[in-house]
N, C-alpha and C positions, 0 to 999 in steps of 0.2 A: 447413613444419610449425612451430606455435606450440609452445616450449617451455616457455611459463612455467610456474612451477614450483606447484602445486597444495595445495591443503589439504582432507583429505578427513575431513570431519564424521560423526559418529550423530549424526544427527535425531532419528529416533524408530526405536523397533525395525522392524528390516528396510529402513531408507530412509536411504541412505549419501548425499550432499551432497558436490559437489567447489565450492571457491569461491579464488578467488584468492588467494596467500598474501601477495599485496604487496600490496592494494588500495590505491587512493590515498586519502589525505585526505577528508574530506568538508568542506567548503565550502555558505555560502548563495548561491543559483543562482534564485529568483524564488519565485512564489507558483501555486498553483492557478489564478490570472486570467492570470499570463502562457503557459500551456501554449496552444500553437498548434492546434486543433482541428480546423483543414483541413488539419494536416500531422501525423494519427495523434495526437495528443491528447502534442506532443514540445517541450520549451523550442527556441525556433529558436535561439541561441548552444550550445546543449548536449545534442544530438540522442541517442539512446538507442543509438544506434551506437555510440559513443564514452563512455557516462556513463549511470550510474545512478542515481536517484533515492529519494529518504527525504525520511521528515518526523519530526517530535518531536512522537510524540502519547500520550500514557499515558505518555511515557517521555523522559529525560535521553538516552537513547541513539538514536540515529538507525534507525530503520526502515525496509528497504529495500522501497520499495513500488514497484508497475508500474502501468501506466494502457492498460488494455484497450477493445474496442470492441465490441459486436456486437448487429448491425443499426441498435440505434439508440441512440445516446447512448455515454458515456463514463464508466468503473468506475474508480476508484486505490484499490487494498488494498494491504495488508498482503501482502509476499511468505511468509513463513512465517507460522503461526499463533505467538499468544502465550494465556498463561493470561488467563482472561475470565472474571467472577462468582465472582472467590476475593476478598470480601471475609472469609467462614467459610472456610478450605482447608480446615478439619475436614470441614465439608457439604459442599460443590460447589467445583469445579475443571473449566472446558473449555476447549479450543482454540478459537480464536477472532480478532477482531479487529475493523480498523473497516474502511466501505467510503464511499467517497465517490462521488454521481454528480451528471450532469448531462445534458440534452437527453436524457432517454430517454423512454419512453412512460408512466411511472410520474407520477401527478399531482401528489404530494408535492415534487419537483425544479422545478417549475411554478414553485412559489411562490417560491423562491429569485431573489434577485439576480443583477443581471448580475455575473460574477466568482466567485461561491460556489455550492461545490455544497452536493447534501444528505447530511445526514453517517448513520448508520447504525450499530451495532455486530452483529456477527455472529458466529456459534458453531456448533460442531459439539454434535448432540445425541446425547442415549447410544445412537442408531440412526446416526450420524453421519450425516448429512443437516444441510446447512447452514440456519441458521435466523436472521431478523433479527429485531431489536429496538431498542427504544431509541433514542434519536436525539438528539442536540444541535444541532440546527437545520442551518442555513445554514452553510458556512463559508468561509474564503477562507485555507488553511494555506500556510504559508512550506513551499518547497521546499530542500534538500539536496542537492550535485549530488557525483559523486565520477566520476573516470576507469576505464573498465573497464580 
């Protein structure tokens, strides 16, 4: 039985969050091009086993993001949402964030270089249903690696 010892967050009302209370350091660990894609989209020195992943994007602070699969091609978001289109907070405020893909069926990812994906931002709308927009091209983002 693992006992390490926990830290249990408010997210958002109703949705309690347990995350490690010692997490380690975070550390640079490669980029977007080096993720190994016939082994679950995983750095091979820093497999998802053992370490999680962030990047620095909209933000000084590291963002713990995951890199999903399904059917075809390869997702890395944003594991929580973050505030999206508060340059008014008076007007608009939503949950959101950015998505990056590659090799999917989507034609926009086509275009991108080998190494970069396509970049995306995403939001929940006042029906909360996820919605994309916006896009800053191509990228090739430095990765974050920290021990779980």
């Amino acid at each position: 039985m693992d006992l390490t010892p926990i830290r249990l967050m408010l997210w958002a009302p109703g949705l309690l969050l347990a995350t490690p209370a010692a997490a380690g350091p975070w550390f640079p660990c490669g980029s977007f091009s080096d993720l190994n894609l016939t082994k679950n989209c995983q750095l091979d020195r820093y497999p998802v086993t053992h370490f999680e992943y962030a990047i620095q994007y909209n933000s000084a602070e590291p963002l713990p993001v995951v890199c999903t699969t399904w059917n075809y091609g390869f997702r890395i978001y944003n594991k929580l949402p973050i505030v999206v289109e508060s340059d008014n907070p008076q007007g608009v405020m939503r949950w959101g964030g950015a998505i990056f893909y590659t090799a999917t069926t989507a034609s926009d990812d086509d275009t991108c270089g080998v190494g970069t994906w396509r970049h995306k931002y995403w939001r929940l709308d006042q029906n909360n249903t996820v919605t994309t927009a916006w896009t800053n091209g191509c990228l090739n983002l430095p990765l974050l690696c920290r021990e779980r």
